[in-house]
C-alpha positions in Angstrom: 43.5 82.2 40.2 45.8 83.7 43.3 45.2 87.1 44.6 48.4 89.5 45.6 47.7 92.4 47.4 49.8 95.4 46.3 49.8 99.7 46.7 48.3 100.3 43.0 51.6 102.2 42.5 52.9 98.8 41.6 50.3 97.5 39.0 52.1 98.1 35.6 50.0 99.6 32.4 47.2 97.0 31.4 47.0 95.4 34.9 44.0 95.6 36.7 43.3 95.6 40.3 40.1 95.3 42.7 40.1 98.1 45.3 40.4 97.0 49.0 42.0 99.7 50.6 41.6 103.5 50.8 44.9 105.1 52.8 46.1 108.4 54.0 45.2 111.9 55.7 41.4 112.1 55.8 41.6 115.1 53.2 43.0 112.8 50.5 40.7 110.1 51.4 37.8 112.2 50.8 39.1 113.4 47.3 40.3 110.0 46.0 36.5 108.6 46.9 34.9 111.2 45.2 36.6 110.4 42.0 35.5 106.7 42.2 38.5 105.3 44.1 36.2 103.1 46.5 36.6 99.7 47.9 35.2 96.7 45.8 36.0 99.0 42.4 38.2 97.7 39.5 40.6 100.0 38.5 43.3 99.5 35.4 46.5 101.1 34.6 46.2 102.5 31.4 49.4 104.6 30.8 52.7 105.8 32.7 54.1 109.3 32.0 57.2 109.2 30.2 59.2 109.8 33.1 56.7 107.7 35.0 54.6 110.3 37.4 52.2 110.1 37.1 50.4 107.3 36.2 46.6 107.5 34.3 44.1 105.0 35.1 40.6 104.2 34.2 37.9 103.7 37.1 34.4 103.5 36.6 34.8 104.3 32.9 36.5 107.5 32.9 39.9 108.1 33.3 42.0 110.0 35.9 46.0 110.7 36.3 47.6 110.3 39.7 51.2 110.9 41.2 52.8 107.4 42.3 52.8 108.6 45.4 49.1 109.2 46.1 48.7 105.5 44.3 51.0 104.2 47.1 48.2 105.0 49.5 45.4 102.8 47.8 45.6 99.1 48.2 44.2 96.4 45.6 43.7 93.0 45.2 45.8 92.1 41.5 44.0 88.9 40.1 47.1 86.8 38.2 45.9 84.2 35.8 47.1 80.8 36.3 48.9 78.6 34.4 
C-alpha cells in the first residue's frame, strides 16, 4: 500500500484517513482535539452536504459535521489499496 498525504477536505465520502496533522489558530486547535480530531486517529468521510459544506465524518465512533474549510486545516495520511 502507498500513503498520500492530503488536507482531509480532499478525502471523498467512504475514504478514510489516519490523522497526522492538527493546523490553524490555537483556538480551533483546541476545539477540533476535544472532539477526537488527534494525531494517529482514523477518521472517514461519511457524507457531503448537498451543496457540499459541510462535510460529516465519523471519528472515534461518533460522528461530527465540519465546514471544508476547517477540514483544510487537518492533515491525514489516505492509505490507497494496491493493485
Amino acid at each position: 500500500m502507498t500513503q498520500t498525504t492530503l488536507p482531509l477536505s480532499e478525502l471523498k465520502p467512504g475514504e478514510k484517513g489516519r490523522i497526522v496533522r492538527v493546523g490553524g489558530e490555537p483556538r480551533f486547535r483546541r476545539r477540533i482535539m476535544e472532539m477526537g480530531m488527534v494525531k494517529g486517529e482514523t477518521v472517514k468521510v461519511e457524507r457531503e452536504a448537498p451543496l457540499g459544506d459541510p462535510v460529516e465524518f465519523e471519528v472515534k465512533g461518533y460522528h461530527l459535521s465540519l465546514r471544508k474549510s476547517e477540514a483544510a486545516h487537518i492533515l491525514v495520511e489516505k492509505e490507497e489499496a494496491s493493485a
